[in-house]
C-alpha positions in Angstrom: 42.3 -108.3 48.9 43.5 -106.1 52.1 46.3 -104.4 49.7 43.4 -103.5 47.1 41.3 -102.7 49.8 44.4 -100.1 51.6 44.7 -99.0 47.9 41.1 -98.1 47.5 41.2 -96.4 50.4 44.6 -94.5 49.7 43.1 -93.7 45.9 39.8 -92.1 48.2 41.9 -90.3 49.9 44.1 -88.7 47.7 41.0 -87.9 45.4 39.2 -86.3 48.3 42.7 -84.4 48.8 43.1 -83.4 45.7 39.5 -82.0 45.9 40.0 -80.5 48.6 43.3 -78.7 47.2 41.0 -78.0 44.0 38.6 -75.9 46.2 40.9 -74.0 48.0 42.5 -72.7 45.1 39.4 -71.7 43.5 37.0 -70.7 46.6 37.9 -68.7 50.1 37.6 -71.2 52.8 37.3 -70.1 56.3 36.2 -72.6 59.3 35.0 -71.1 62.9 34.0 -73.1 65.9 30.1 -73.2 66.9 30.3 -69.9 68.5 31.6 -68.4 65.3 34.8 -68.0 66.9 37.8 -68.4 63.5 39.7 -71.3 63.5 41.3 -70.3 60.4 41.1 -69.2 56.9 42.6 -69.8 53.5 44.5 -67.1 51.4 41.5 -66.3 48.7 39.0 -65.5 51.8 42.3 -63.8 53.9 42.9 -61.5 50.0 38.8 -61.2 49.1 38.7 -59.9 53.0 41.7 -57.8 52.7 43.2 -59.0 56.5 45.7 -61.3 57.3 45.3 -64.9 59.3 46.8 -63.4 62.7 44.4 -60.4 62.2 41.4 -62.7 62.3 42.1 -65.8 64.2 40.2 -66.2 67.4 38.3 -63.1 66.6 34.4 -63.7 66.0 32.7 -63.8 62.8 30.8 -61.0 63.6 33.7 -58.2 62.7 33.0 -59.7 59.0 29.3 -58.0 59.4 27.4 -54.8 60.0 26.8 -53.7 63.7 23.3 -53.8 63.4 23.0 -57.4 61.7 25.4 -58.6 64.6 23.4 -57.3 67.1 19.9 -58.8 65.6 18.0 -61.7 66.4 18.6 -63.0 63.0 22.0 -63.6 63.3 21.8 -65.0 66.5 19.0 -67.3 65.0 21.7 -68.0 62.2 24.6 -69.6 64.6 21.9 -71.6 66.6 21.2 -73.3 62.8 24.4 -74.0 61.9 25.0 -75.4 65.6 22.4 -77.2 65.6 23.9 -78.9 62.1 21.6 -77.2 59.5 23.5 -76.3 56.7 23.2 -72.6 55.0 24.2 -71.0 51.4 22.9 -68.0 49.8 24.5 -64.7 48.6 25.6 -62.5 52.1 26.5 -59.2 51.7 30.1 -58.9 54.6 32.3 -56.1 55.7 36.1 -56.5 54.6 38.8 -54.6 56.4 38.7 -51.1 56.5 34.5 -51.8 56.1 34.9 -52.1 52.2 32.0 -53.9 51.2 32.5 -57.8 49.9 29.6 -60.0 48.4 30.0 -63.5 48.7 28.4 -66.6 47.1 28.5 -68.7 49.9 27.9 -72.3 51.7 27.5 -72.4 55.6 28.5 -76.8 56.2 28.6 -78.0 59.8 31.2 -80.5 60.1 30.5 -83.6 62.4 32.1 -85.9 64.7 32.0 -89.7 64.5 29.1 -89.5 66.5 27.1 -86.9 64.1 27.8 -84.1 66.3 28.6 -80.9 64.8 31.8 -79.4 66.0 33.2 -76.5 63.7 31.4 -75.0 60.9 33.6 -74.5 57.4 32.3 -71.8 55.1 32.8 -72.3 51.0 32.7 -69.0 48.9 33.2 -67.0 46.1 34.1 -63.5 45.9 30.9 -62.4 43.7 31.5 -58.6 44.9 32.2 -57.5 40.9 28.9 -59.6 40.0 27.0 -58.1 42.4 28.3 -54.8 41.7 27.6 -55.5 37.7 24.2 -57.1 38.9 23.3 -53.9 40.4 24.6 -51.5 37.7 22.5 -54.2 35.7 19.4 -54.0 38.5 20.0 -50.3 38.2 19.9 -49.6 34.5 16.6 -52.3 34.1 15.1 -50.3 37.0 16.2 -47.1 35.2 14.8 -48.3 31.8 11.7 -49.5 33.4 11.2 -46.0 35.1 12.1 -44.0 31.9 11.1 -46.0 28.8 8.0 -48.2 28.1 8.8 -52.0 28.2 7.1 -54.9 26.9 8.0 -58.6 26.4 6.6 -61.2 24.1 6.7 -64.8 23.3 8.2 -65.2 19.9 5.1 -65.7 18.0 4.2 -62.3 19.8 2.2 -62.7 22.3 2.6 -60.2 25.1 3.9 -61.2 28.3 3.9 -58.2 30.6 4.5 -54.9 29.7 5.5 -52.1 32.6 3.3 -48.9 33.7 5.4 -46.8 31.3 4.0 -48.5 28.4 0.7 -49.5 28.9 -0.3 -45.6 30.4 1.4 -44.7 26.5 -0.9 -47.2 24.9 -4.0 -46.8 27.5 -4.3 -50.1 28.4 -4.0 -52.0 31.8 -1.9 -55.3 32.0 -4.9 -57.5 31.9 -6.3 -56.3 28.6 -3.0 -56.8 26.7 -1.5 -60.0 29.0 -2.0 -62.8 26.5 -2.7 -61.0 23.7 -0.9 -60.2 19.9 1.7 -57.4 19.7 -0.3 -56.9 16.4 -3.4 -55.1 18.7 -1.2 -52.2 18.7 -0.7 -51.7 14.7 -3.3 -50.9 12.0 -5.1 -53.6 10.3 -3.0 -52.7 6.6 -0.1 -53.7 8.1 -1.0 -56.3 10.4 -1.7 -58.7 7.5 1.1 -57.4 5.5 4.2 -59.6 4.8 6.8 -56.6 6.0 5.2 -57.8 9.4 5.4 -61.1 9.2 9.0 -60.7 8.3 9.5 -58.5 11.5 8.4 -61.3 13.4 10.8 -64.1 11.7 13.4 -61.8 11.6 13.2 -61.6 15.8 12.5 -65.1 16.2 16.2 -66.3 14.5 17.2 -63.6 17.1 18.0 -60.6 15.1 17.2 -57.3 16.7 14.8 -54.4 15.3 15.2 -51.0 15.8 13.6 -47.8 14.8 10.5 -45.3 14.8 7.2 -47.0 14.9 3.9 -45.8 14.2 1.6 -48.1 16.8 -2.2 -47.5 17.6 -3.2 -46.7 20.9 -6.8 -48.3 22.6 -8.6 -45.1 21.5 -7.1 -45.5 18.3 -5.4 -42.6 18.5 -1.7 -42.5 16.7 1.4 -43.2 18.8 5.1 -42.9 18.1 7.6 -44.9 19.6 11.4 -44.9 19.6 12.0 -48.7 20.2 14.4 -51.8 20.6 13.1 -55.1 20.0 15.5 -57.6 21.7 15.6 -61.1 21.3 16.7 -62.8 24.8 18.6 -66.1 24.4 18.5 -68.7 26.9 21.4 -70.8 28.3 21.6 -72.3 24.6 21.6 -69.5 22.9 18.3 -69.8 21.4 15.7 -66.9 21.6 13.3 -67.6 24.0 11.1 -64.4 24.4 11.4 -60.7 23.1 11.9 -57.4 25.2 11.0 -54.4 23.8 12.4 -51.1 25.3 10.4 -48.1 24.4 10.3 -44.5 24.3 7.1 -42.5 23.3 8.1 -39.9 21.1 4.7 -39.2 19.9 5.1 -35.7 21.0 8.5 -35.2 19.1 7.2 -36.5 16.7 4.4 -33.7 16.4 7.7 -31.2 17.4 9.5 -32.9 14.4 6.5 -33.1 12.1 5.6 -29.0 13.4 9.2 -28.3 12.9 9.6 -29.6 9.2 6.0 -28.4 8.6 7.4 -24.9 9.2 11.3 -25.4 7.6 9.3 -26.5 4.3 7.3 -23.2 4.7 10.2 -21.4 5.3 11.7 -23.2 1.8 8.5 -22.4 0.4 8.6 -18.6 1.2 12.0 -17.7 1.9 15.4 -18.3 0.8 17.7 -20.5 2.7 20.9 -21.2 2.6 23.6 -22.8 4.2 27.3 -22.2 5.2 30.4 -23.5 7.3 31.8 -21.3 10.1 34.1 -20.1 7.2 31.3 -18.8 5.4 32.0 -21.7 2.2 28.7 -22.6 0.8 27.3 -25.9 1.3 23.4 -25.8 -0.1 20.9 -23.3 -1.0 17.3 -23.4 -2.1 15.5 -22.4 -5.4 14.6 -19.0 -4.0 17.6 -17.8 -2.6 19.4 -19.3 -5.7 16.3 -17.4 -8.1 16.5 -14.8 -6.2 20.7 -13.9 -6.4 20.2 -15.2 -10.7 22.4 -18.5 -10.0 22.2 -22.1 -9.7 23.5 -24.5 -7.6 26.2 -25.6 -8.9 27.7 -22.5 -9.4 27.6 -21.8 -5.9 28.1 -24.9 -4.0 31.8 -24.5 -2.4 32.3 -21.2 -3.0 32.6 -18.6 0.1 29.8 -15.6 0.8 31.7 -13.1 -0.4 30.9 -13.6 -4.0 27.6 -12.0 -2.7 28.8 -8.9 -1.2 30.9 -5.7 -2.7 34.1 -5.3 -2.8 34.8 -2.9 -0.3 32.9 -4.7 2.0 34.1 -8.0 1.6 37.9 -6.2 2.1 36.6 -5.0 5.5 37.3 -5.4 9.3 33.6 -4.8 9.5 32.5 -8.3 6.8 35.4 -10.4 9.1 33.9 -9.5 12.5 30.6 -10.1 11.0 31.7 -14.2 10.5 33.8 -14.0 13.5 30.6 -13.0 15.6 28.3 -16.0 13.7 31.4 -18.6 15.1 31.1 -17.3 18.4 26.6 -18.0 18.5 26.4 -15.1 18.1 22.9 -14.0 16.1 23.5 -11.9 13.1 20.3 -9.9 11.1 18.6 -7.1 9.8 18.5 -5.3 6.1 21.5 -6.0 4.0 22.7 -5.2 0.7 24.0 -7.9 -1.8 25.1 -8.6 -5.5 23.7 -11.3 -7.6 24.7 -12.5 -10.8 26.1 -9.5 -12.9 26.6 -7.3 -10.4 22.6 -6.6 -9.8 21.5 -4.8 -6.4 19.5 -7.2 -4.2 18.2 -6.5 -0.6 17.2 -9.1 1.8 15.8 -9.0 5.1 17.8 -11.7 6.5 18.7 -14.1 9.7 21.9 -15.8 10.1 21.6 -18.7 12.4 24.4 -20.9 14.1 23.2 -24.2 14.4 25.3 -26.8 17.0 25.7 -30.6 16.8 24.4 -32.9 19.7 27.5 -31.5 21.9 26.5 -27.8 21.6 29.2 -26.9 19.2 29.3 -24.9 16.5 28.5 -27.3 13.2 26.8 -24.6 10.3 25.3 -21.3 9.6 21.8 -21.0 8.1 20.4 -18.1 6.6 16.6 -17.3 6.2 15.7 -14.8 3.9 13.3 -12.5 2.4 13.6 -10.7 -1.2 12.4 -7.1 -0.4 14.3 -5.3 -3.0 11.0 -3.6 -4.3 10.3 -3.0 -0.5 13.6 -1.0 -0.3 13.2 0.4 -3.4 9.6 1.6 -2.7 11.0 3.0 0.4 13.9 4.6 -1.0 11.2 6.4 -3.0 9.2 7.0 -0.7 12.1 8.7 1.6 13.0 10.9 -1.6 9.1 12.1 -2.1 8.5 12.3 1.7 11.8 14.1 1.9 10.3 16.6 -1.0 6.6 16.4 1.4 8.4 17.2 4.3 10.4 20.1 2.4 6.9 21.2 0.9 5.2 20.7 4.6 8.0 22.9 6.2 7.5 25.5 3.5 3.6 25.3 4.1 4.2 25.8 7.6 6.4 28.5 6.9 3.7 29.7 5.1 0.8 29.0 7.6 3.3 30.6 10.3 3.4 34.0 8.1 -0.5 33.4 7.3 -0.9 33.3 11.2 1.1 36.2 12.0 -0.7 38.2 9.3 -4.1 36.9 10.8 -2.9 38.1 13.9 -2.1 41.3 12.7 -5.8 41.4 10.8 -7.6 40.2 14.1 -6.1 42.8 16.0 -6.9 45.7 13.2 -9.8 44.4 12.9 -10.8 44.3 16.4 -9.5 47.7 16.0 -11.7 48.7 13.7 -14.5 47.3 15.1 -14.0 49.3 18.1 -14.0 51.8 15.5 -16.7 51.8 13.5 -18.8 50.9 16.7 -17.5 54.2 17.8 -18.4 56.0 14.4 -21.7 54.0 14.7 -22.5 55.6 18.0 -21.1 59.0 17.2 -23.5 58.6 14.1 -26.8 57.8 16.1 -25.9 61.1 18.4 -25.1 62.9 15.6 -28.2 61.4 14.6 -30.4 62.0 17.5 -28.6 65.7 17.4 -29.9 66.8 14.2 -33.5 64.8 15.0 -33.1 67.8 18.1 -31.7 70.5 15.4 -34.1 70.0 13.0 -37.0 70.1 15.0 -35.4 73.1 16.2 -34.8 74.6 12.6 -38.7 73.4 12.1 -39.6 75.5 15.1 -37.1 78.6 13.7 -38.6 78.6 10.4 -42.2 78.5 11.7 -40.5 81.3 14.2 -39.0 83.0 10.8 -42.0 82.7 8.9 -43.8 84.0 11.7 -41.4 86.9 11.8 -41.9 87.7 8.3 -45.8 87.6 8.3 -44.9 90.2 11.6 -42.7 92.3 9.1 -45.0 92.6 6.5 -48.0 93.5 9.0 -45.6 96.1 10.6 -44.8 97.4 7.0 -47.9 97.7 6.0 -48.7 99.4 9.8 -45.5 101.8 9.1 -47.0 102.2 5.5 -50.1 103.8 7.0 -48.7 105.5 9.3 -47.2 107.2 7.1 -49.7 107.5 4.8 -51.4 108.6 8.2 -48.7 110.6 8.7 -49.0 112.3 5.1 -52.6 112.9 5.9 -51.8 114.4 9.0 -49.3 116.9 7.1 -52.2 117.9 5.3 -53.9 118.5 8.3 -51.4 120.7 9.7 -51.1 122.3 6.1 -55.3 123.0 7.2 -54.0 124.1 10.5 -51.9 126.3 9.2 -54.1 127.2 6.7 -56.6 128.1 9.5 -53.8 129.6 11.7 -53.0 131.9 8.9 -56.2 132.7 8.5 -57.2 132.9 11.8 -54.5 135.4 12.6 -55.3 137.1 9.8 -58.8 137.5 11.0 -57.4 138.3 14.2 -55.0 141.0 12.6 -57.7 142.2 10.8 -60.4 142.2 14.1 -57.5 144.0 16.1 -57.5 146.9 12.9 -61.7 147.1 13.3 -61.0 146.9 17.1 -58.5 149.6 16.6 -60.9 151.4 14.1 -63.7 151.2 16.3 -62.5 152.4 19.5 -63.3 151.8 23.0 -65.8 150.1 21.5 -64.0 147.8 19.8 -61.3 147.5 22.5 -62.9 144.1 24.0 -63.0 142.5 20.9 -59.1 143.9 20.5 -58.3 141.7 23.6 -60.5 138.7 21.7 -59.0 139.6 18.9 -56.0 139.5 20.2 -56.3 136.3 22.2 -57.5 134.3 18.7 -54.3 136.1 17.5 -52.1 134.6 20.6 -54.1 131.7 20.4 -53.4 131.6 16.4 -49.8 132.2 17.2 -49.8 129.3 19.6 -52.0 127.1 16.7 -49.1 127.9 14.6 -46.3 127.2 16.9 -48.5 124.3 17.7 -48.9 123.3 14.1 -45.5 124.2 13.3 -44.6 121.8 16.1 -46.3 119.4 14.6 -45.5 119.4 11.5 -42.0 118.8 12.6 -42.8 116.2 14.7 -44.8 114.7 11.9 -41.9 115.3 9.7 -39.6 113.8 12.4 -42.4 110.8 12.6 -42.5 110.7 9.0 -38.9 110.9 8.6 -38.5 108.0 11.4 -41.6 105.9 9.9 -39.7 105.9 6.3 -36.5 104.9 8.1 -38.5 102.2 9.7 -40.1 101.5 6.3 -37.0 101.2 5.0 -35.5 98.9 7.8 -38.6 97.3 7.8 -37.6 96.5 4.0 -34.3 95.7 5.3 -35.1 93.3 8.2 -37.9 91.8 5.3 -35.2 91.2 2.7 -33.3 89.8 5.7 -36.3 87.8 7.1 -36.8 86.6 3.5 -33.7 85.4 3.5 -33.2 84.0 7.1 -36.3 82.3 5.6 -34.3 80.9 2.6 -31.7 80.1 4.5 -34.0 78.6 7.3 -35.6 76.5 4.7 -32.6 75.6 3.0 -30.9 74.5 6.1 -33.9 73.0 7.4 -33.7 70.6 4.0 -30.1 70.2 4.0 -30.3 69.2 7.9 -33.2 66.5 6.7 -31.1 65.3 4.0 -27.6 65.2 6.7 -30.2 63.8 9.1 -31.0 61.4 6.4 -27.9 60.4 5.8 -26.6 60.4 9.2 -29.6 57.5 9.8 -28.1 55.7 6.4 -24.6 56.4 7.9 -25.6 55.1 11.1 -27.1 51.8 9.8 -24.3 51.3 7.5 -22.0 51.7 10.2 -24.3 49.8 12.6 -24.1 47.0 8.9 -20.5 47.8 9.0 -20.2 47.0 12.6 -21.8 43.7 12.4 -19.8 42.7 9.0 -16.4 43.6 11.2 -17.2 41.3 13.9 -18.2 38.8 11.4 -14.5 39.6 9.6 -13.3 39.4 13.2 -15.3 35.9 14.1 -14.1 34.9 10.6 -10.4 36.1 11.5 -10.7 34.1 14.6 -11.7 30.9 12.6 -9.2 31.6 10.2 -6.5 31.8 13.0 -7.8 28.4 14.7 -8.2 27.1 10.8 -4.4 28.3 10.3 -3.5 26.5 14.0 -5.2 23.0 12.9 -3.2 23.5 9.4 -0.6 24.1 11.2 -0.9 21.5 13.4 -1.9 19.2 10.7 1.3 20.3 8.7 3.5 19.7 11.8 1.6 16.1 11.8 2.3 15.5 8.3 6.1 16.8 8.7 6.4 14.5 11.6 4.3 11.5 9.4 7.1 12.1 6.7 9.8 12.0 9.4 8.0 8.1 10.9 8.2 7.1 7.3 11.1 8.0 5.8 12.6 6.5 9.5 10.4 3.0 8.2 
């Protein structure tokens, strides 16, 4: 009974050793006194720590923890615990040598004394420093995913869970209006009773995982887009148990993508497209481009960009830096020239694109373009004819140059003769107002003239009788004489009675010889007269005669007074119709001059307008 008792005992103990050998080769064991002083230590707590036994025996426990822990009331609440026998596990976060940081899974156990006294504490722990560090990276990537995606668990028939800020701000909801409910609130009511959902459901609940693009319905029923993982979580067993969806809205690339291949199918629609490696090999093209160049796809497809271009061009340094340039990004457009099928011309307004993969590297070249062969064409044309234009403008403004010159000239002769004939004009009014004055004065002459002749006739006819006066006279000399000779013939023949008579007749002697003196003196008298009456008569028929003269003359000046007198009306006349002609012509020349003027500043704006056009030709020829 005693032996199987020993052997009990013995089998206890060897059990409890072998246990005890068990944990030390799978745990790090380190046992302190109750002031945490270190006893000792095993080698998986001496290797997890990185010191050696001599480096840590006697020392405290505290160099195994932060200064500031070791200095708090904590700790120091800690070792009056375990002193007081209360036993302690949990995960402790401890410095190893050098300060490296160690995580331990750990068991605090005051060991007593046969009286149930504690008297050293022994510590039990794992090195869980690569969990913690995987927990954290763990911790760190769920906190990252919570922060950056939407996230969502469910119960396997669907019913949510929880869902994070991230997703219910996507969907417009707060917690306690989804908590509890079905995942299918968030899809439309076609699909909801649909069997391809019902399936998605199954499918997660045998634990298989769903991923993809998802159209959901927010609370304003407004669409939503989500890039999402549905993930079935499996418990210890392996079974599913609930199902965490990680989500990212994509509702707006979405819109991008939907924007995006809105406009690339516009672009197929109205352009030509195609597509090339970095070598310029083809690798697609759509039915414009290949309608446009007369070919179809397959007799394209793999075949290099050359095929498109001339031969010269293709041959040159020029066509290779061109594909070397699209290989290096670089953009490549503008107005090219290329061949289709049987050699026809075709210009393009094109853009060569380099497109990169997901790693920014070079991955294809796309080409957008536009057919504008009748464009180029038109233009062509239109250079030719606008070429022609401008050759026509130039000559017009050759042209307008000369006509502007010769205006010049004409304004300038014309100002000339303005000056002129305003100068004519005025000589013409004084000439005018000159013979106004000379014909009133020839008026007054001829009244002066005919005056003068009614003065010669008068004296004429006065010389006329004198002379007829003077005849008379003659006459009465001829009496006188007559009587003289009578007289003294008397007297001759009184002086012979005186004589015959005597002393008587001696006094009538002396009379008789006085009427004979006085007879002598008649006669020398007479005789005197008669030559003064001849001399008067001689003098009155030479003033007849000058008389007749100055008449004739008179008569004429009287002609000529009259004639002048007209002809000085008539020049007077047509000084006044010279005058207001010239004062006409006058006003016509500034008229020519204003209209000159206008012609000039008419000429400018053609000029000007001709320049314009010149210049017009010059923008669209350059277009």
């Amino acid at each position: 009974m005693f032996d199987k008792f020993l052997r009990n005992i013995s089998g206890t103990v060897r059990d409890q050793e072998a246990m005890l050998q068990a944990v030390h080769a799978s745990q790090a064991v380190i046992e302190f006194d109750l002031d945490g002083t270190i006893r000792t230590a095993n080698d998986n707590f001496l290797k997890a720590m990185g010191y050696g036994l001599a480096e840590v025996r006697g020392r405290p426990h505290s160099i195994f923890v932060e200064p500031e822990y070791k200095t708090s009331s904590e700790y120091a609440a800690f070792w009056k615990a375990l002193r007081r026998g209360e036993f302690h596990s949990g995960e402790y976060r401890r410095l190893g040598k050098g300060g490296r940081e160690v995580w331990i899974q750990a068991t605090y156990t005051p060991i007593l004394d046969a009286g149930g006294k504690p008297f050293k504490i022994v510590k039990f722990a794992v090195d869980i420093t690569a969990q913690k560090q995987r927990d954290a990276d763990y911790q760190g990537q769920i906190e990252a995913i919570h922060k950056s995606q939407a996230v969502i668990e469910f119960d396997l028939d669907g019913t949510i869970r929880t869902a994070n800020d991230n997703f219910l701000k996507a969907m417009g909801y707060t917690l306690t209006e989804v908590q509890g409910r079905p995942h299918s609130i968030f899809v439309e009511p076609e699909y909801k009773t649909s069997s391809e959902y019902a399936r998605f459901w199954e499918a997660l609940g045998r634990g298989e995982h769903q991923a993809g693009e998802y159209r959901r319905v927010a609370k304003d029923g407004s669409e939503v887009w989500i890039q999402a993982t549905y993930t079935p979580i499996l418990d210890a067993g392996g079974k599913p148990f609930k199902v965490v969806k990680f989500a990212v809205d994509i509702t707006a690339q979405k819109q991008r993508d939907a924007d995006y291949r809105g406009q690339i199918e516009a672009i197929h629609k109205a352009q030509a497209v195609i597509e090339f490696d970095l070598d310029g090999t083809i690798r697609t093209a759509n039915a414009n481009f290949l309608q446009a160049m007369g070919y179809t796809l397959g007799e394209v497809q793999g075949r290099h960009h050359s095929i498109f271009v001339e031969p010269e061009y293709k041959a040159s340094s020029e066509y290779a830096a061109f594909w070397e340039a699209l290989r290096r990004g670089e953009h490549q457009g503008g107005e090219c020239k290329r061949i289709a099928k049987g050699g026809r011309a075709v210009w393009i307004q094109a853009t060569y694109n380099l497109i990169l993969d997901p790693s920014g590297r070079p991955l294809k070249v796309v080409k957008f373009a536009s057919d504008v062969t009748e464009r180029v064409t038109a233009r062509m044309e239109r250079e030719r004819i606008g070429g022609e234009v401008a050759d026509s403008l130039n000559k017009i403004l050759s042209s307008v140059t000369t006509v502007t010159d010769k205006s010049a000239s004409a304004t300038s002769a014309s100002s000339q003769t303005e000056a002129t004939v305003q100068a004519v004009a005025s000589a013409a009014e004084q000439s005018d107002a000159s013979l106004r004055e000379i014909s009133e004065s020839m008026i007054v002459s001829q009244k002066a003239v005919a005056e003068m002749m009614t003065q010669t006739e008068a004296a004429d006819q006065s010389t006329q009788a004198l002379n007829s006066a003077a005849e008379a006279m003659n006459t009465i000399v001829e009496l006188i004489q007559d009587i003289a000779g009578q007289i003294n013939l008397l007297a001759l023949n009184a002086t012979i009675e005186s004589a015959r008579a005597g002393e008587a007749g001696k006094g009538f002697a002396v009379v008789a010889n006085e009427v004979k003196n006085l007879a002598s003196e008649v006669a020398k008298a007479t005789d005197q007269i008669a030559g003064e009456i001849s001399g008067m008569q001689s003098i009155a028929g030479d003033v007849v005669d000058k008389l007749q003269t100055i008449n004739t003359a008179v008569g004429q000046v009287q002609s000529s007074v009259t004639s002048v007198a007209g002809s000085i009306d008539e020049q007077s006349a047509a000084t006044k119709e010279i005058s207001s002609n010239m004062q006409t012509a006058a006003i016509a020349v500034s008229e020519i001059n204003q209209g000159l003027s206008d012609i000039s500043a008419s000429v400018g704006t053609v000029n000007d307008y001709a320049a314009g056009g010149v210049e017009l030709c010059r923008v669209l020829q350059s277009v």
